[in-house]
Z-matrix of the N, CA and C atoms (Angstrom, degrees):
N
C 1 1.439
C 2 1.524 1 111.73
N 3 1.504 2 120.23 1 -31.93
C 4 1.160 3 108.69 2 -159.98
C 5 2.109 4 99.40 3 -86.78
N 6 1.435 5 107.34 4 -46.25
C 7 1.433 6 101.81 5 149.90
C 8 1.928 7 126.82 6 -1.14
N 9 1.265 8 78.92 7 -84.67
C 10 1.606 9 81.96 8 -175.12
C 11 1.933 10 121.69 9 -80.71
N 12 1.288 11 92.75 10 -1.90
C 13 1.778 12 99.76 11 159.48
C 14 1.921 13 103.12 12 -89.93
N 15 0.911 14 99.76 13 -10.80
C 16 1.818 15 93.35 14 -171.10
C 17 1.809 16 107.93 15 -94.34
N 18 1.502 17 95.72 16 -20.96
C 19 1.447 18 120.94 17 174.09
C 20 1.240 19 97.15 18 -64.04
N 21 1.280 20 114.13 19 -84.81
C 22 1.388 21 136.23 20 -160.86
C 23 1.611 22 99.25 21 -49.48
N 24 1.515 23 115.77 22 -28.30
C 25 1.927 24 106.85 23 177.96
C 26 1.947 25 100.58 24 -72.53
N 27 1.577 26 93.45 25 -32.91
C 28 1.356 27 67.02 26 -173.41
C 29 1.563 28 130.72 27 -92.14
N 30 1.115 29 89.81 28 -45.30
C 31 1.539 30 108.65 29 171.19
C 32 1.561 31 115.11 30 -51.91
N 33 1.227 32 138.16 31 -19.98
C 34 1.674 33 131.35 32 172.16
C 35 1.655 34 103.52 33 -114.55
N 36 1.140 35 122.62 34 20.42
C 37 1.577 36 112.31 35 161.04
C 38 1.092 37 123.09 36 -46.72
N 39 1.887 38 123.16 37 124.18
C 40 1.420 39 106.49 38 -168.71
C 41 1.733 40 128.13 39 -66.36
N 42 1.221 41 106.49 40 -11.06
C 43 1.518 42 118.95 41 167.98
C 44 1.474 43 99.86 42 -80.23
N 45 1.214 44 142.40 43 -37.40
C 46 1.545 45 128.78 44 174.86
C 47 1.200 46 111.02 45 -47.02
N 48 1.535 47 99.54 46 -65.87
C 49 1.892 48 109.02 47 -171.12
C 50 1.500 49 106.51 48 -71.58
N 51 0.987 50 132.67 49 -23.55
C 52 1.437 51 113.78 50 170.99
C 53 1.483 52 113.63 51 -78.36
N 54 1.505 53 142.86 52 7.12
C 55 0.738 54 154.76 53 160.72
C 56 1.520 55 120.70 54 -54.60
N 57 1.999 56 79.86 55 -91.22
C 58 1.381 57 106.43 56 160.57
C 59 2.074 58 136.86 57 -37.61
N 60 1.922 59 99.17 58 -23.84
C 61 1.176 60 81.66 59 167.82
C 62 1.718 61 113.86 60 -112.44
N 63 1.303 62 97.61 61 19.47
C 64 1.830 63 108.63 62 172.27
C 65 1.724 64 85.79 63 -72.63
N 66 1.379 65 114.98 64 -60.61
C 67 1.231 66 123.49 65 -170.94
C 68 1.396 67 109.85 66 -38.86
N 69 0.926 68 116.14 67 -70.96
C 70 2.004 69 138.50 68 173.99
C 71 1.167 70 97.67 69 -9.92
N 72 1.566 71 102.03 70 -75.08
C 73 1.681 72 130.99 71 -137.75
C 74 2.132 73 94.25 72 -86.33
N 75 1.140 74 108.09 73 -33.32
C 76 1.375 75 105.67 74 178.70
C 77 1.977 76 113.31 75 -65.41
N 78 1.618 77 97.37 76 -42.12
C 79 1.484 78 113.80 77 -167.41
C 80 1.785 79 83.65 78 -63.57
N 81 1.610 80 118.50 79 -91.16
C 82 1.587 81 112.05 80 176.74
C 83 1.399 82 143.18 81 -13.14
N 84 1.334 83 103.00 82 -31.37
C 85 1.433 84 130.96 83 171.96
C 86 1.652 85 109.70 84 -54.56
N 87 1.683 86 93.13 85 -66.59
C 88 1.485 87 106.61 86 -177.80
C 89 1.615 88 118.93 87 -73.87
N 90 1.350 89 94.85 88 -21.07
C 91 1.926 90 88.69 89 176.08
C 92 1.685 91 96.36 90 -103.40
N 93 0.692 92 141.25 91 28.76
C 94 2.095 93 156.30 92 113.65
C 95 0.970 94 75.44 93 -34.32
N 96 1.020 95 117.14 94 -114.40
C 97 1.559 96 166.61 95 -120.59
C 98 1.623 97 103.74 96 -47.58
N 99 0.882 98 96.82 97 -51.94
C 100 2.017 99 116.99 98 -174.33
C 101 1.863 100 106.76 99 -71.85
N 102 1.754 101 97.84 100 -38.44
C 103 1.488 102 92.22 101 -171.38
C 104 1.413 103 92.48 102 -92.59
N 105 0.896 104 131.72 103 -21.44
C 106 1.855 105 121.51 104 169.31
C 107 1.385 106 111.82 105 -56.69
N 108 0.980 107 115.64 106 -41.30
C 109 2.063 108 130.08 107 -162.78
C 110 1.812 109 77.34 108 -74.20
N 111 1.205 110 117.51 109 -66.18
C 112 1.559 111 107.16 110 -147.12
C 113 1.168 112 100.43 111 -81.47
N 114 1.533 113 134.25 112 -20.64
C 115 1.343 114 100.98 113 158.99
C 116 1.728 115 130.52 114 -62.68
N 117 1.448 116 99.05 115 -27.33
C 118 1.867 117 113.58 116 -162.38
C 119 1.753 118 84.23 117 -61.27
N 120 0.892 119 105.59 118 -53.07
C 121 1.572 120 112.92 119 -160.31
C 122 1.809 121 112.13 120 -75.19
N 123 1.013 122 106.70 121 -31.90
C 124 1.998 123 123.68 122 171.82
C 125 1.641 124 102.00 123 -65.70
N 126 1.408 125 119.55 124 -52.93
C 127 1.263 126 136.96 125 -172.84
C 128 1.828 127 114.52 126 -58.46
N 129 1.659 128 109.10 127 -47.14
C 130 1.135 129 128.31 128 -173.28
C 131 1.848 130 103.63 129 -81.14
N 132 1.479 131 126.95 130 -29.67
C 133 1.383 132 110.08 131 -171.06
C 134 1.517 133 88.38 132 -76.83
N 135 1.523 134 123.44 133 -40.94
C 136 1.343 135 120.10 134 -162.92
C 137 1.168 136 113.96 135 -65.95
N 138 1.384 137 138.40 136 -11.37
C 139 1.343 138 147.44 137 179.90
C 140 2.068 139 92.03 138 -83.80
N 141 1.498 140 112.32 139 -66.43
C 142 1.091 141 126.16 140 -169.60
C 143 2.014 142 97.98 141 -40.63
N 144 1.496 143 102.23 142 -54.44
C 145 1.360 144 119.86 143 177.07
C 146 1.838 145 121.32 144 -20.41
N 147 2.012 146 76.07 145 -63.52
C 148 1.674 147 95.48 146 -173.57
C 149 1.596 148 98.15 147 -76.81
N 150 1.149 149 143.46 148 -16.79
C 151 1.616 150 126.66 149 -156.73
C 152 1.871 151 87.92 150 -99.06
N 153 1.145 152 109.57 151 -22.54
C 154 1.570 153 96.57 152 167.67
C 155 1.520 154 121.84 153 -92.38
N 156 1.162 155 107.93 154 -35.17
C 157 1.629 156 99.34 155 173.68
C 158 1.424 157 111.09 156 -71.84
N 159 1.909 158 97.01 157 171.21
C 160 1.458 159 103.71 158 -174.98
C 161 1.743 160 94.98 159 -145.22
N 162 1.257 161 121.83 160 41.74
C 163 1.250 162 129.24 161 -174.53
C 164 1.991 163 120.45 162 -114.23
N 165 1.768 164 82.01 163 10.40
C 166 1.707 165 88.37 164 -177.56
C 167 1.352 166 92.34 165 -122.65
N 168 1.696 167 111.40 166 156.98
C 169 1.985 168 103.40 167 162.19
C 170 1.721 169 106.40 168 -73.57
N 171 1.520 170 91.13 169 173.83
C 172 1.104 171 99.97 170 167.04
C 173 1.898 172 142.46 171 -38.07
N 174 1.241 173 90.56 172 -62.87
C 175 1.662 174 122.18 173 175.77
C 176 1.853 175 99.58 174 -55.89
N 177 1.401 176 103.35 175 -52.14
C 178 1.633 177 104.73 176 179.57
C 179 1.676 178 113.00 177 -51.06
N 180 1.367 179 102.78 178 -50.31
C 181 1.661 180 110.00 179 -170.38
C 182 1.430 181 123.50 180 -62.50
N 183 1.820 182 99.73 181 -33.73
C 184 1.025 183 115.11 182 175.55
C 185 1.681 184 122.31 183 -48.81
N 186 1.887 185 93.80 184 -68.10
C 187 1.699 186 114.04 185 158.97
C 188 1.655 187 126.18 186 -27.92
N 189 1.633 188 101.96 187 -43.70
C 190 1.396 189 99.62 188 -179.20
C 191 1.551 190 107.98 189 -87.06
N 192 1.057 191 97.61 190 -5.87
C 193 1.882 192 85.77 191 -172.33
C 194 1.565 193 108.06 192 -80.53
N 195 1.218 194 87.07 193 -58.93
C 196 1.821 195 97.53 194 161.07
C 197 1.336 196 113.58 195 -40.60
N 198 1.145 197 129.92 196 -69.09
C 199 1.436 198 101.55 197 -172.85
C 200 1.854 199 122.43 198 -83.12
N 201 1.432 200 87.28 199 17.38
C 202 1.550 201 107.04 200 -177.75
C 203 1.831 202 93.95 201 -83.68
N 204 1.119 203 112.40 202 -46.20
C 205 1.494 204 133.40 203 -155.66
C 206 1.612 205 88.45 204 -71.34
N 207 1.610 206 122.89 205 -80.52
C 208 1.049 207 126.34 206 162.66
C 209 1.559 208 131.30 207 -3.38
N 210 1.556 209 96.54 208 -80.73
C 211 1.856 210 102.46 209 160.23
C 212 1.236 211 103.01 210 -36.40
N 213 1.614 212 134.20 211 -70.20
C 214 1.130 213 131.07 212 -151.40
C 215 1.655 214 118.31 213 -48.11
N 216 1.912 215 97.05 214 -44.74
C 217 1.166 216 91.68 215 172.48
C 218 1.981 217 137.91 216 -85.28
N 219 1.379 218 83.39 217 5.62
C 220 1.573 219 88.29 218 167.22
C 221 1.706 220 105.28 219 -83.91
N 222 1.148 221 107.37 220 -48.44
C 223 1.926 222 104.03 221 155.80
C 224 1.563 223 119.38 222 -23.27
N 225 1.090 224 112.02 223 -62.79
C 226 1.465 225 113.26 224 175.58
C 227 1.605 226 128.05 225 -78.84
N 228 1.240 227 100.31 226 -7.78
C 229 1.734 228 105.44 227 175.95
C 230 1.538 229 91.10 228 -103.81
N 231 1.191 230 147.38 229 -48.15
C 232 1.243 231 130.04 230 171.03
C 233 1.992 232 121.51 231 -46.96
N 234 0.833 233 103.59 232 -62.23
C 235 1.777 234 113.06 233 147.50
C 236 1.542 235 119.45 234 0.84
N 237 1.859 236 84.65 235 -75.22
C 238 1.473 237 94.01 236 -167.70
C 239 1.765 238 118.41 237 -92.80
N 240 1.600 239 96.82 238 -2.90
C 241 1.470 240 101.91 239 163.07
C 242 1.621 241 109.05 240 -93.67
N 243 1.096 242 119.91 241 -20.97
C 244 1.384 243 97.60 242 162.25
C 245 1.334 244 131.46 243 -92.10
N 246 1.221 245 127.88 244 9.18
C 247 1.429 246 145.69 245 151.37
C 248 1.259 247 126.63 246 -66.94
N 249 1.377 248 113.56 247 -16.41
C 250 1.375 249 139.05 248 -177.88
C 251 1.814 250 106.84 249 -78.37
C-alpha cells in the first residue's frame, strides 16, 4: 500500500503533469503538422500526376481527382485546426 501512495506522490505532482502534458500536446502538435504537410503535398503531385498522364479513361480520372481533391481538403482543415 504504501508503494503505490509514494507513486501516486510522485508521479501526479501538479508541476509533473503539467509538464508532461505541455510535452504531449507539443509532440501531437508536430506529428499534425508533418501528416498535414505530406498529405497537402502527396495529394497535389498526384493531382499534378493525373493532369499529365493519359493512361487512365476518362470517368477513372475524374473519380480519382475527386477523391484526390477531397483528401486534399481534409489536408487543409487538419492544418488549420492545428494552428488553432
Amino acid at each position: 500500500m504504501k508503494t503505490q501512495e509514494a507513486f501516486a506522490n510522485i508521479y501526479c505532482s501538479q508541476e509533473l503533469t503539467a509538464q508532461v502534458l505541455d510535452d504531449q500536446i507539443i509532440c501531437l502538435l508536430v506529428i499534425n503538422t508533418l501528416l498535414a504537410i505530406t498529405a497537402i503535398v502527396g495529394n497535389t503531385l498526384i493531382l499534378i500526376a493525373l493532369h499529365k498522364g493519359n493512361s487512365l479513361h476518362q470517368p477513372s480520372k475524374v473519380l480519382i481527382r475527386n477523391l484526390v481533391a477531397s483528401d486534399l481538403c481534409v489536408g487543409f482543415v487538419e492544418l488549420l485546426l492545428v494552428g488553432k
